[in-house]
N, C-alpha and C positions, 0 to 999 in steps of 0.2 A: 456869512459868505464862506464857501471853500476857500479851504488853501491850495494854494497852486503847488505843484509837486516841484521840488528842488531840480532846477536846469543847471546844470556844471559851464560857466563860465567859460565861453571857446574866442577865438578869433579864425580869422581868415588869414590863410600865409600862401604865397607863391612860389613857387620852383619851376626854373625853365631847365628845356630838355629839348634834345634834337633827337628825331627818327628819320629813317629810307627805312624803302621799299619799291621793289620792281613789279608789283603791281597795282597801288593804287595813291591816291593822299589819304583814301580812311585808311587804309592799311599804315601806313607813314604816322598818323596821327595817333595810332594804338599802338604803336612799335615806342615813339617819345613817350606817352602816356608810360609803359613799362619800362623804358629804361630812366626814367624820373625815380622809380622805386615808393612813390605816393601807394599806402596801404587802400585808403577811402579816397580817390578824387574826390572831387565838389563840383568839377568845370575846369572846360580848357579853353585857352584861350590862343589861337593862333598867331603870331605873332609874323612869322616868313615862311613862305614857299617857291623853292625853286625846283627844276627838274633838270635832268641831264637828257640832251636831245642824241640821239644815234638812229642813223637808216630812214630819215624822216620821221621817227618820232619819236615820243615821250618813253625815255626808258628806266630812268630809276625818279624816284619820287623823293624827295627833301624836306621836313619841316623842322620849323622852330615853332616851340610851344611854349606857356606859362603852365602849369600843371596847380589849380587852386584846392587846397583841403584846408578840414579845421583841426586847429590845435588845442586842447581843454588847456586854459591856463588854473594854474596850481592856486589853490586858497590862500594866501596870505596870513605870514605865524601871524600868530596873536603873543602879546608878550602880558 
């Protein structure tokens, strides 16, 4: 049987992050996404949305985010 090629031990970590934008919620959603400073996402996960209303309607956009990546955890000395 093959050997399976060596996978580097990772986990999953979360970081929340809030974005606006005055034009949309994807726009909002990629504004938190970047200001999280996450190099690789994995997934977001929305958490809140709210808007600011003006002149009848929707004028600036709100979110709160979870911003999910993996982090390789370190091999463990050997003593």
């Amino acid at each position: 049987m093959p050997a399976r090629p060596s996978a580097a031990a990772s986990v999953v970590r979360l970081t929340e992050a809030t974005g606006t934008s005055a034009r949309s919620w994807d726009a909002a959603v990629v504004a938190a996404v970047k200001a999280s400073e996450v190099k690789d996402p994995v997934g977001v996960e929305i958490s809140r949305m709210w808007a600011e209303w003006a002149r009848g309607r929707l004028s600036r956009y709100h979110v709160t985010v979870r911003v999910a990546y993996r982090q390789t955890l370190k091999a463990a000395a050997r003593r």
